[in-house]
C-alpha positions as CSV (number, residue, x, y, z in Angstrom):
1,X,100.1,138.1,88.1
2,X,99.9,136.9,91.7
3,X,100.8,133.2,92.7
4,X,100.1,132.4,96.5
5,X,101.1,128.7,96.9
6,X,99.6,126.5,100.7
7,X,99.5,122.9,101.9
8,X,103.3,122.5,102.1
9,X,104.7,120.9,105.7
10,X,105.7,118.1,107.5
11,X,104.7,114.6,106.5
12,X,106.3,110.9,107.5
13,X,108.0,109.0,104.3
14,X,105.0,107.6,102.7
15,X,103.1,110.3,103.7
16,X,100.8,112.7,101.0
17,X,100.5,116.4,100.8
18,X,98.4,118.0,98.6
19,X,99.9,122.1,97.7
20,X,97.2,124.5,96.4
21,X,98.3,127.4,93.9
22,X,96.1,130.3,93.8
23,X,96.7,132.6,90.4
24,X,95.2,136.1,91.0
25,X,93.4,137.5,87.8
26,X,92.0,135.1,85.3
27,X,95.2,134.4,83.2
28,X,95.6,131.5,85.5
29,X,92.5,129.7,83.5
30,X,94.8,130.5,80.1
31,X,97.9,129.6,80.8
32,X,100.5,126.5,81.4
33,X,101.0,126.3,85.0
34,X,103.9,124.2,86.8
35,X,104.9,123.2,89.9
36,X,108.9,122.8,90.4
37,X,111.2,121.9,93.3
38,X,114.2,123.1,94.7
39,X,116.6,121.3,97.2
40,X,119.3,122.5,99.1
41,X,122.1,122.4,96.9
42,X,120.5,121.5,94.0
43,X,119.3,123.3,90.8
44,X,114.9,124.0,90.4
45,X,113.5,121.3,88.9
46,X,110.4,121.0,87.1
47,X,108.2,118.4,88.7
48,X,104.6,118.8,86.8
49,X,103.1,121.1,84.7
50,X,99.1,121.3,83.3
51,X,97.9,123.1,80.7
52,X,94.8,125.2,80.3
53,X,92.9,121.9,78.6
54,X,94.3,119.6,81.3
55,X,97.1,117.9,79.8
56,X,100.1,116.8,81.9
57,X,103.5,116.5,82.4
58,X,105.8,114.8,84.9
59,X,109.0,114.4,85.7
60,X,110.8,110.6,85.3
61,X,110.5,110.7,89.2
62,X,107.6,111.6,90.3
63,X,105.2,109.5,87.4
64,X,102.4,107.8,89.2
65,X,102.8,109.0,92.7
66,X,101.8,113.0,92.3
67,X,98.8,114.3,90.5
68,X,98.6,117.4,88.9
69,X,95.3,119.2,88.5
70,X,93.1,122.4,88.3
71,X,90.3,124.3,88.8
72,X,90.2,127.1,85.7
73,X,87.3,128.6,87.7
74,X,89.2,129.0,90.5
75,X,92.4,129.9,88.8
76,X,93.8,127.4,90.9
77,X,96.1,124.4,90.4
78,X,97.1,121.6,92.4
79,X,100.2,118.9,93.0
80,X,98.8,116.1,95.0
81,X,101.4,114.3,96.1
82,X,102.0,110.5,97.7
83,X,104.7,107.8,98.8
84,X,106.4,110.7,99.3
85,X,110.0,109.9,100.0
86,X,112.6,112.0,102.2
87,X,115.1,113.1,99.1
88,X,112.1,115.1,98.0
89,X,112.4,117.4,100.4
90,X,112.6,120.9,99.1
91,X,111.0,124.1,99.0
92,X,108.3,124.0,95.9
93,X,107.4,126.6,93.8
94,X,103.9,126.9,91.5
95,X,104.9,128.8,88.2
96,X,103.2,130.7,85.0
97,X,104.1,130.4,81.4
98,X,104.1,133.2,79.2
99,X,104.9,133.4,75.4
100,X,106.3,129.4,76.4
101,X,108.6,131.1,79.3
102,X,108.2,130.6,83.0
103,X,107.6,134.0,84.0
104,X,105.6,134.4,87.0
105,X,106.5,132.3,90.7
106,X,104.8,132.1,93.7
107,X,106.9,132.3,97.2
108,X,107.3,128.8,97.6
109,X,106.1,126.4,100.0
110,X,108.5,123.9,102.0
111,X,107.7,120.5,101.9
112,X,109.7,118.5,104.7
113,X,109.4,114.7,104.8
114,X,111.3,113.2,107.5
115,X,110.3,110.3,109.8
């Protein structure tokens, strides 16, 4: 399995990105998929996750400004994200379940909001 993850950058405080994660195969449609964060210094953290009926999950910080979606015949997901705020800066990273575990990552995509 294959994760290729675009749309990170740079965007103002306030600003919105929306990140694209593209899952090779079709095990994308099947599967949980994620989207966590890593800062410098700081531990991976899980910021959404969707599974293959649509359901969703975020985390404390993030409720009600990023959107997690996806496309099962695309074997894509997405992490819309807005009021985006400069301590969530970080490099994120879309992510597979198997058997309940995160198994699979894509390369990561840094997300930079800075004024």
């Amino acid at each position: 399995v294959q994760l290729v993850e675009s749309g990170g950058g740079l965007v103002q405080p306030g600003g919105s990105l929306r990140l694209s994660c593209a899952a090779s195969g079709s095990i994308g449609s099947i599967a949980t998929m994620g989207w966590f964060r890593q800062a410098p210094g700081k531990q991976r953290e899980l910021v959404a996750s969707i599974t293959p009926g649509g359901t969703t999950n975020y985390a404390d910080s993030v409720k009600g400004r990023f959107t997690c979606s996806r496309d099962n015949a695309k074997n894509t997901v997405y992490l819309q994200m807005d009021s985006l705020k400069p301590e969530e800066t970080a490099v994120y990273y879309c992510s597979l379940q198997s058997r309940s575990i995160w198994s699979y990552w894509g390369q990561g995509t840094q997300v930079t909001v800075t004024s």
